[in-house]
C-alpha positions as CSV (number, residue, x, y, z in Angstrom):
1,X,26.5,-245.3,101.9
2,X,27.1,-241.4,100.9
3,X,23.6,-241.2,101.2
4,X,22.9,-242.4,104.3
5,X,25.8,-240.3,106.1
6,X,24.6,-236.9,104.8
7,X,20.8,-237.7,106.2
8,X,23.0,-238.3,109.2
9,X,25.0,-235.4,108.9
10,X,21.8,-233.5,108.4
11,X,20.2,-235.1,111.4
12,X,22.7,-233.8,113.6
13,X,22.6,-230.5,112.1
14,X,19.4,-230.5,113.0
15,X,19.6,-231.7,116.3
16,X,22.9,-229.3,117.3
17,X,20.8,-226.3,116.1
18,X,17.3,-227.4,118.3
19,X,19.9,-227.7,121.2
20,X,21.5,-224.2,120.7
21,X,21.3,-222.1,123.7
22,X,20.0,-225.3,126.0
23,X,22.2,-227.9,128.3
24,X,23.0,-230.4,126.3
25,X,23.3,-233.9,128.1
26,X,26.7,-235.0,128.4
27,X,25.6,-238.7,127.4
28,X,24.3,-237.1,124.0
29,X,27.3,-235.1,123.2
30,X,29.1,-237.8,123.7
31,X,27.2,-239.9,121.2
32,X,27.3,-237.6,118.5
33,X,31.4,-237.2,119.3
34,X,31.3,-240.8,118.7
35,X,29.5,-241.2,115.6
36,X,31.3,-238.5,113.9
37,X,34.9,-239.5,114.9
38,X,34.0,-242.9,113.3
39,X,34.6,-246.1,114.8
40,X,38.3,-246.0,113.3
41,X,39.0,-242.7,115.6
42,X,39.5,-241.0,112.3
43,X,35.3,-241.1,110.6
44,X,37.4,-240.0,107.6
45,X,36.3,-242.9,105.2
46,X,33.2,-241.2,104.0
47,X,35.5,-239.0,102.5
48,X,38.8,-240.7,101.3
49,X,36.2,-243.4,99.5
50,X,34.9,-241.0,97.3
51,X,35.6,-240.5,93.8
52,X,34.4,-236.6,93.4
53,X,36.7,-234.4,94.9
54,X,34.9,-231.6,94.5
55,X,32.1,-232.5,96.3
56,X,34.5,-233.7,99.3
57,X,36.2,-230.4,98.7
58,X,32.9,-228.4,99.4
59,X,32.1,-230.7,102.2
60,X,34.5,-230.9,104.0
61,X,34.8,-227.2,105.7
62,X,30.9,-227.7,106.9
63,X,32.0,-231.3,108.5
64,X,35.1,-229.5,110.5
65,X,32.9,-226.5,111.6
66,X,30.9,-229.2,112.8
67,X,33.3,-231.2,114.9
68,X,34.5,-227.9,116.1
69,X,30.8,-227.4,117.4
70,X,31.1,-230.6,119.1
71,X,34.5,-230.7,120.8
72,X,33.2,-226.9,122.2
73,X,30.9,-229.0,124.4
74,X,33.5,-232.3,124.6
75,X,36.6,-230.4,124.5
76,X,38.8,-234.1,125.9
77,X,36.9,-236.6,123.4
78,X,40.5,-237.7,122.2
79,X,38.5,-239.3,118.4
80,X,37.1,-236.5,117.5
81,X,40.2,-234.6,118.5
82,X,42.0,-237.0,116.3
83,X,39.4,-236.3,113.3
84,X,39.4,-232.6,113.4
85,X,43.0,-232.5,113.6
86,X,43.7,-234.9,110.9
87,X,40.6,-233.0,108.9
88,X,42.2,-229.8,108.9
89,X,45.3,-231.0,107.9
90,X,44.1,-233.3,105.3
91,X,41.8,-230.1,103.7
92,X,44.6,-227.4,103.7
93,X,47.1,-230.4,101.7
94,X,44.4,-231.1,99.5
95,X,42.2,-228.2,98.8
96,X,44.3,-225.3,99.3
97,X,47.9,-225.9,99.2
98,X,48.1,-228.4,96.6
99,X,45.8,-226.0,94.3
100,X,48.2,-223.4,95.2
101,X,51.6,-225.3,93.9
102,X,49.7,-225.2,90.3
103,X,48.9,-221.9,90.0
104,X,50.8,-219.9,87.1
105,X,53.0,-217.5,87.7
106,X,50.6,-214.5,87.1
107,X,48.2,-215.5,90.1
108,X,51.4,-215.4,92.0
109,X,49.4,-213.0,94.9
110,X,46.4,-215.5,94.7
111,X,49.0,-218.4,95.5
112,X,50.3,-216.6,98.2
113,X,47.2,-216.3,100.2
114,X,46.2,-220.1,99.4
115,X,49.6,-221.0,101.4
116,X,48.7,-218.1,104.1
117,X,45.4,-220.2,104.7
118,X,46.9,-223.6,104.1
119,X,49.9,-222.6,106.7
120,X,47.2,-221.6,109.0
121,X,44.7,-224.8,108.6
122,X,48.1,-227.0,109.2
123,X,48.3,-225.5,112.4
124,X,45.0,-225.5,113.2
125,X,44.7,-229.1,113.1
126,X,48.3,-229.4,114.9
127,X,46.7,-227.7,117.7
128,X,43.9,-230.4,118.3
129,X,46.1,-233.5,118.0
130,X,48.0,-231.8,120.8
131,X,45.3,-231.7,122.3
132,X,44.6,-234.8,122.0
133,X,47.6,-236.1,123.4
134,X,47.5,-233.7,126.1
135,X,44.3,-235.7,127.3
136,X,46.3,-238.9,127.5
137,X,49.5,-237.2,129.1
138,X,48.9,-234.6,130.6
139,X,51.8,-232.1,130.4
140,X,52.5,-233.3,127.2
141,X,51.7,-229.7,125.9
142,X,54.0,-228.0,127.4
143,X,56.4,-229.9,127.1
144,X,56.3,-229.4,123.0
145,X,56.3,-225.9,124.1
146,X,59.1,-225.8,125.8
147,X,62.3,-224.6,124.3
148,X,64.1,-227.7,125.6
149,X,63.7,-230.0,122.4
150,X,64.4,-232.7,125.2
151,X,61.3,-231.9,127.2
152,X,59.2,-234.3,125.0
153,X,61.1,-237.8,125.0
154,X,59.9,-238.8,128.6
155,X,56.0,-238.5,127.0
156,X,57.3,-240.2,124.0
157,X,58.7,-243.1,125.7
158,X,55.4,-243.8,127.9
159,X,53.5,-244.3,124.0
160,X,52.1,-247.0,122.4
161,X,50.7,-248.0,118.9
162,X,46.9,-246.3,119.1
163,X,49.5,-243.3,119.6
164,X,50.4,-243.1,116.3
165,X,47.9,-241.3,114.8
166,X,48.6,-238.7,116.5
167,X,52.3,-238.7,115.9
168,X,52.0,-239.2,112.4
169,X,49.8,-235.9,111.7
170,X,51.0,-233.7,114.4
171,X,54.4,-234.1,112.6
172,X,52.6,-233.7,109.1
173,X,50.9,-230.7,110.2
174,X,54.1,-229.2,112.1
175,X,56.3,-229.7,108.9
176,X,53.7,-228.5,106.2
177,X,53.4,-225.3,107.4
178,X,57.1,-224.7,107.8
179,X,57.9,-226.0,104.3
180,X,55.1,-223.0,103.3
181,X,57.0,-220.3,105.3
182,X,60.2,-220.9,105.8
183,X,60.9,-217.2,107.2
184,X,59.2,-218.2,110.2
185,X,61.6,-218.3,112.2
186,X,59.9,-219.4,115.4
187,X,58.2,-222.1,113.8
188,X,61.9,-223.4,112.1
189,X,63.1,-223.2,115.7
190,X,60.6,-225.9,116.7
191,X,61.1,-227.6,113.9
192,X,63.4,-230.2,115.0
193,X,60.8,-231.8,117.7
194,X,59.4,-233.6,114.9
195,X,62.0,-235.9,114.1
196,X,61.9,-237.9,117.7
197,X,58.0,-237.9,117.2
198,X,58.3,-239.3,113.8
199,X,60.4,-241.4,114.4
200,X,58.6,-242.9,117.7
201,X,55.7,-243.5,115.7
202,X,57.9,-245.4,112.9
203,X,59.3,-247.5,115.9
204,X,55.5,-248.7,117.0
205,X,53.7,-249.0,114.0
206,X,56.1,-248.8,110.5
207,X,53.5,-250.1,109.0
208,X,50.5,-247.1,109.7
209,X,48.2,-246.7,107.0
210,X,50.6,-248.2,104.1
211,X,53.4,-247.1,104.9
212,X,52.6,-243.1,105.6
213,X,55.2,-242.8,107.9
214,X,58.1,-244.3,105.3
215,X,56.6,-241.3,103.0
216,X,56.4,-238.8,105.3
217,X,60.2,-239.5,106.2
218,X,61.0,-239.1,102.4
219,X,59.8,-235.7,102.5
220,X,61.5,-234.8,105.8
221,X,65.2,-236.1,105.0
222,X,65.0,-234.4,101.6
223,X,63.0,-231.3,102.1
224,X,64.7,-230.0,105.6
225,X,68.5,-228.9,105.9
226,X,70.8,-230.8,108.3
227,X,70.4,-228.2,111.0
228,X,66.4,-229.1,111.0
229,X,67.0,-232.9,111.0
230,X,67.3,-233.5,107.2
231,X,69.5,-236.2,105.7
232,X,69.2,-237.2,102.0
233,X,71.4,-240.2,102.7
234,X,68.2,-242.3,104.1
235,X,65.9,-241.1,101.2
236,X,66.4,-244.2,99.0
237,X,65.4,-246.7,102.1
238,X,62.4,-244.9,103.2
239,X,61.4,-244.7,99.5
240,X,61.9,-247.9,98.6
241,X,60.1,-249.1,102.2
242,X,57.6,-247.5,101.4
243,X,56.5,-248.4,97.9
244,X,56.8,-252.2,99.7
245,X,54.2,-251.3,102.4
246,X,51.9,-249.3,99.7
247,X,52.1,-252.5,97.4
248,X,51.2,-251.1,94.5
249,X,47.9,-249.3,95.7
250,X,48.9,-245.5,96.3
251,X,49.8,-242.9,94.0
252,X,51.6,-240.6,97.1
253,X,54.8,-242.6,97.4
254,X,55.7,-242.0,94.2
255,X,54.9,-238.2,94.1
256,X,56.8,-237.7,97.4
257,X,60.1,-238.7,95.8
258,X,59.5,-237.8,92.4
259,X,59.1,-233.9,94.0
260,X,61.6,-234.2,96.6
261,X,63.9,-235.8,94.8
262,X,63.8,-236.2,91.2
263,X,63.0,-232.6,90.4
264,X,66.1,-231.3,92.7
265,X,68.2,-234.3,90.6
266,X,66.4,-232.7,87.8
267,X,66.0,-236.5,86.6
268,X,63.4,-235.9,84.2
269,X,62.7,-239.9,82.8
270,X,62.8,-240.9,85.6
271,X,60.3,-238.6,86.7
272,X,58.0,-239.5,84.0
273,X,58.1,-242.7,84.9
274,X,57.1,-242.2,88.0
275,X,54.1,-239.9,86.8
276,X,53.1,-242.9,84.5
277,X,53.4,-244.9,87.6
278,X,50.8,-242.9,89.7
279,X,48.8,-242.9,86.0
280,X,48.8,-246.6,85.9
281,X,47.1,-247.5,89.6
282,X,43.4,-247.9,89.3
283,X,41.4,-245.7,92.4
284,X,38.5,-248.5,92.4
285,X,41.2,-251.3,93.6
286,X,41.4,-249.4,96.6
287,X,38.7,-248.0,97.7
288,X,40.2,-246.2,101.2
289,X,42.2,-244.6,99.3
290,X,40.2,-243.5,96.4
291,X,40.1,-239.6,96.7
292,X,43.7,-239.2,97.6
293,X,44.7,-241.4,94.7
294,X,42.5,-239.7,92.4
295,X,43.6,-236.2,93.7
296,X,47.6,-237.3,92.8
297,X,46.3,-238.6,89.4
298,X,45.5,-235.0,88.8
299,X,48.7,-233.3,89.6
300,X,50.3,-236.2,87.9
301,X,48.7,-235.0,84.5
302,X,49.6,-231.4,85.4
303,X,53.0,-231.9,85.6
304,X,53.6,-233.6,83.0
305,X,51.4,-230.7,80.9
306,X,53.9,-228.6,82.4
307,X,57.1,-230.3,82.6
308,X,59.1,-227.9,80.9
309,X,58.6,-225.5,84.1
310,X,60.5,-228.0,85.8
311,X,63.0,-229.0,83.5
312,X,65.6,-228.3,81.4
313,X,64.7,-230.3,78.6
314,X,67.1,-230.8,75.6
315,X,64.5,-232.9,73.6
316,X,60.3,-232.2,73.6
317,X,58.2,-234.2,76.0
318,X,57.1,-236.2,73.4
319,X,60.3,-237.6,72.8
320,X,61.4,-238.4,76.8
321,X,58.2,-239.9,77.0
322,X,59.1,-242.6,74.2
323,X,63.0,-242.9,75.3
């Protein structure tokens, strides 16, 4: 299968680069819209079923340049919008900003301009699912523009389930980059349009992509103040809702609370338990989720190489561990 998608990939490399310069037939644009969105309106499975994320890691940047090449010649083709948004988004998590978190402190300045670049790829990819949106209704744009938090709820009531993509990662996007600068003042101020989106999509489809939506609330009501939308009261049901909807199969449930919550609680067994927990799943039972699993599996095992930075422990790790 990965071999088959790069002579694809290749293909159309080819292809784009013999067209530079010419008309390019609608029809044909189209197509190759199509078969890099994927048939899921996402085309992200090449990726997220792979077990080497480093070779994703280096991949991935040439794949978005080339959607970007695309949409400039299908600029409403509302899959692809949906992939390159979600692609950017999923990079700068993945590749940059989580990197970043596990620097040391003496590559603080490198660590800043990881979250500099991961800020900027989260908006980035915000932009295109707007985008995206603003091709099924129209004004939609400016209306999450508009200073009038209000101005979006008439677009949010007309939506429906094959919506929710779009939702979910325009909110992820939106809240990752504030949660890497939160001295931007103008982005805090727009903040709060996120929750009504988020919490649309939760209403049409609780149950998008295992329970993503759950998690992503977990990391809202903890991580923003009160002002912003945050509320740590509904932490434990969105936790808990969404370890039921994961079943057992992803790793990121279990991080989200363990760093929003068990650190600030500074509940260290139980956070070792929970590392264990994302230890314990195996990547090859789920196959759609391989890479990100694996990817958690990693920062598992750095944290707990490096617990004391996040603790204050009374006893060695050794000794928690066996309690």
């Amino acid at each position: 299968m990965r071999r088959s998608y790069w002579l694809q990939v290749v293909g159309l490399v080819v292809v784009m680069a013999f067209l530079a310069g010419c008309a390019i037939d609608q029809l044909a644009v189209n197509v190759l819209a199509d078969t890099l969105a994927g048939g899921d309106g996402g085309g992200a499975s090449v990726f997220t079923q792979d077990d080497d994320p480093e070779l994703v890691g280096d991949a991935l940047p040439f794949a978005l340049k080339l959607y970007e090449t695309i949409l400039a010649e299908a600029p409403e083709h509302e899959a692809l919008l949906l992939a390159t948004g979600s692609g950017f988004i999923s990079y700068g998590n993945a590749f940059v900003a989580t990197p970043a978190s596990m620097l040391g402190f003496e590559e603080w300045e490198r660590q800043q301009a990881m979250q500099v670049r991961a800020k900027a790829l989260y908006l980035r990819g915000r932009e295109y699912l707007i985008r995206g949106l603003e091709v099924r209704y129209p004004g939609f744009r400016d209306a999450v523009q508009d200073r009038d938090h209000d101005a979006i709820l008439p677009y949010l009531e007309q939506m429906e389930a094959d919506d929710v993509p779009f939702l979910y990662w325009i909110s992820a996007g939106w809240v990752s980059a504030f949660a890497l600068d939160a001295f931007d003042l103008e982005l805090g101020f727009t903040v709060p349009k996120v929750k009504p989106m988020i919490l649309r999509a939760l209403e049409l489809d609780e149950s998008f992509n295992d329970g993503a939506i759950h998690d992503f609330l977990v990391q809202f009501y903890a991580g923003l103040p009160e002002t912003l939308g945050g509320d740590r009261s509904l932490v434990p049901f969105h936790h808990e809702r969404a370890l039921e909807l994961a079943d057992g199969r992803l790793a990121g449930p279990y991080m989200s609370y363990a760093e929003s919550t068990l650190i600030p609680q500074q509940d260290v067994g139980a956070f070792v338990s929970y590392m264990e927990a994302i230890l314990a799943i195996d990547p090859e039972l789920y196959p759609s989720a391989k890479l990100i699993n694996i990817l958690t599996q990693r920062k598992a095992t750095w944290y707990l190489e490096n617990i004391d930075d996040f603790f204050l422990l009374d006893l060695p790790v050794e000794d928690v561990e066996g309690s």
